[in-house]
N, C-alpha and C positions, 0 to 999 in steps of 0.2 A: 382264515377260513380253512376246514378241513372237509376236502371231498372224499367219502367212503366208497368205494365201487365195488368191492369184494362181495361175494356172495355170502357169511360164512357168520356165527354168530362172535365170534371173537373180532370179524373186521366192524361190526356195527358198537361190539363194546368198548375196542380202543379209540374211536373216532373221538368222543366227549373228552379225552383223556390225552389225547395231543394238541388238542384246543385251545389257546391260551385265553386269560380273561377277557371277557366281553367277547369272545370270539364266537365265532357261526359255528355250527358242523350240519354238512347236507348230506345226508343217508342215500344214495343211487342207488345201491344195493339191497335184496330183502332177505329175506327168510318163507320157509313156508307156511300156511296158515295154522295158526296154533302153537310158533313158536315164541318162546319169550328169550330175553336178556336182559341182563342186571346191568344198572346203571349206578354208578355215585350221586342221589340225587343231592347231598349236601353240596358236593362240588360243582355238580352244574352250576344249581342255584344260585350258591354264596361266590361263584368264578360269574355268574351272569353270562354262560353261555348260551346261545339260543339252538336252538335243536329242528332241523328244514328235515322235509322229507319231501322224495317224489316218489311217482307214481306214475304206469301206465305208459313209460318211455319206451322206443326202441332205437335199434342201433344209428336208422335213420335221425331220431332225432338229437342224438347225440353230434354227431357227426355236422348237424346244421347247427348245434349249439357252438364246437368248435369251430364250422366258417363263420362262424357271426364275432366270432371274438379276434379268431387272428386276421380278421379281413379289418378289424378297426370299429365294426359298425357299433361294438356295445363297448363302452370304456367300462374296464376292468376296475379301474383304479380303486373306485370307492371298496373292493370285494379285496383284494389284494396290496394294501398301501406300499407294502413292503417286499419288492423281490429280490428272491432267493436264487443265488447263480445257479445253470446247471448241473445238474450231477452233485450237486453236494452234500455231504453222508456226513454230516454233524447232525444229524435227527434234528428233532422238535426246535431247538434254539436257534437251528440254521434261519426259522423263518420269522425270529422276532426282531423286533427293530432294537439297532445298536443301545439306545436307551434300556431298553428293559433287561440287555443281558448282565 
């Protein structure tokens, strides 16, 4: 899963594009009304990534998003199978499972 938080039309176009196959990407971030960005729709597609968006969030509810998770109450697991040590600066592959590198 790749979560996007950037404001910025280049952070909402690389999202799909660090995504591996079958994988999520969930947009946090926007743009303002009337802007566009180009996406690889062959790659989505034919990668079978699926494309979340939110809406309507604020800092508040960010922040109850993170007590919900590292308090235990919502298992990650299904969203994340695979963790990635911290601080680790191998990009993209850092976060795929030993099988697929």
């Amino acid at each position: 899963m790749v979560i996007e938080s950037g404001r910025g039309k280049a952070d909402l176009e690389m999202a799909p594009r660090l995504a591996r196959r079958g994988g999520r990407v969930l947009w946090f971030g926007g743009l303002a009304g009337g802007a566009k960005i180009e996406l690889d729709a062959p790659a989505i597609h034919y990668g079978e990534i699926t494309l979340y968006n939110t809406h309507r969030q604020c800092a508040v509810d960010f922040w109850e998003a993170c007590n919900l998770v590292s308090s235990g109450l919502i298992d990650t697991a299904c969203c994340f199978p695979v963790r990635c040590p911290s601080g680790s600066r191998n990009g993209p592959q850092a976060h795929e499972s030993p099988a697929r590198r």
